[in-house]
Steps between C-alpha positions, in 0.01 A plus 500: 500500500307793316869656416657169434223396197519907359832428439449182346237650319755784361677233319256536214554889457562559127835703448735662771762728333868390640767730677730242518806455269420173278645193331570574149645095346650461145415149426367230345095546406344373832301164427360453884125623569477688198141658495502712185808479241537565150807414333541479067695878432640538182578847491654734779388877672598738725385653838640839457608779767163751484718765526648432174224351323095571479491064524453582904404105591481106320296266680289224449142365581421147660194296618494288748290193539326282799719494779345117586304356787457718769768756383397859386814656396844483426791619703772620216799446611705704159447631112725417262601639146788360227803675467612567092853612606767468722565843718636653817352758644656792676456709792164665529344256319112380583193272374188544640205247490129595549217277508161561443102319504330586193439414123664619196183673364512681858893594493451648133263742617794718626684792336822464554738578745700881560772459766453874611103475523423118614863413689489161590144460406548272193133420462282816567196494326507125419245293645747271708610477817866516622606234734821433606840718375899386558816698368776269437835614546750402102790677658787210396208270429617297168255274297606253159262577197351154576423528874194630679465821737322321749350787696446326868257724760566548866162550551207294504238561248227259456249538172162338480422198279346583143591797457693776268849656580788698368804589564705786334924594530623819530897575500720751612838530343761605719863567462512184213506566114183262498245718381252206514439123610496271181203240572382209300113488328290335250355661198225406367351267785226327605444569866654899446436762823855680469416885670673801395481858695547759292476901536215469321341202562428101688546297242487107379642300260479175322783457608641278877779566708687155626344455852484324747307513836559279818242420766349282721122460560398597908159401600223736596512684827246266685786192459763741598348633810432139627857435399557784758286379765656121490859660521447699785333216712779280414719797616304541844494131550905451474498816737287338739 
């Protein structure tokens, strides 16, 4: 029983970085429990290869709010961001999606990123905390300029209500002539929190990407461990 309610108990673990290969959707922007979303671009960006640019990372930031009732978190399910034009990637081709607890005021504390120093250490010497990372495979993917990359994990990862997150793309051109991914974003806005990673430094903006995250709300480990406990007398009784 001890192991049974540990791993019940593990449900709540913040962030587990993926191995798996991952579903990357073009689509329509998702409209089912949407959690945080932002969505009023009028102007478009790019994600550039780091290699061939000193813009190493976009991103944006995101709250979220009271999970309700007995819930304490929210199991995200994918991130989205708008397309601005309609592409097909070749051969070699990658997009890679970190997420991350923390503020703004505590990402801008960083430097910058150098590819030969850090690696894949986007935020060294920021003051948040990686959680969860997932390389998506664009090799033949094709998107229209007004559908969504709709970045779906194979992992769990739960986050805690109330809090602040991030999340930041990196890309890796392959064999393709695109140089960078062509995104959509609002300048000036209301609600900004777009990130930038530069060589030099972890930036904001007043500006917002067009995003959208998906989740539903799990309740706190105490529900789910008797949740545990009635399944597996339910599974002993039908045994008996």
């Amino acid at each position: 029983m001890k192991t049974t309610c540990l791993a019940l108990l593990s449900v709540m673990t913040l962030g587990v970085a993926s191995t798996a290969s991952a579903a990357l959707v073009a689509g329509a922007e998702p409209s089912t429990d949407v959690i945080s979303d932002r969505n009023n671009a009028n102007i478009g960006s790019r994600i550039f290869d780091e290699d061939a640019n000193d813009n190493h990372a976009r991103g944006q930031a995101f709250s979220l709010g009271d999970a309700g009732g007995t819930n304490t978190g929210f199991d995200i399910s994918s991130i989205s961001f708008h397309s601005a034009e309609a592409v097909t990637f070749g051969a070699g081709s990658s997009l890679t999606l970190r997420v991350f607890s923390g503020t703004e005021a505590q990402f801008t504390t960083g430097t910058g990123h150098d590819t030969a120093t850090d690696g894949t250490d986007y935020f060294v010497d920021t003051g948040v905390t990686e959680l969860y990372v997932e390389t998506f495979d664009l090799n033949g993917f094709s998107i229209a300029a007004t559908e969504w990359y709709i970045m779906e994990l194979s992992n769990e990862l739960v986050l805690a209500e109330d809090g602040d997150y991030g999340f930041i793309l990196t890309y890796e051109q392959g064999a393709s002539p695109n140089t960078s991914i062509f995104y959509r974003e609002a300048q000036p806005d209301v609600a900004p929190g777009r990130l930038s990673v530069t060589t030099t430094s972890h930036g904001t903006s007043n500006r917002t990407m067009n995003y959208n995250v998906v989740g539903t709300a799990v309740p706190e480990p105490g529900s789910l461990a008797l949740l545990g406990l009635g399944g597996l007398l339910i599974a002993r009784r039908r045994r008996a």
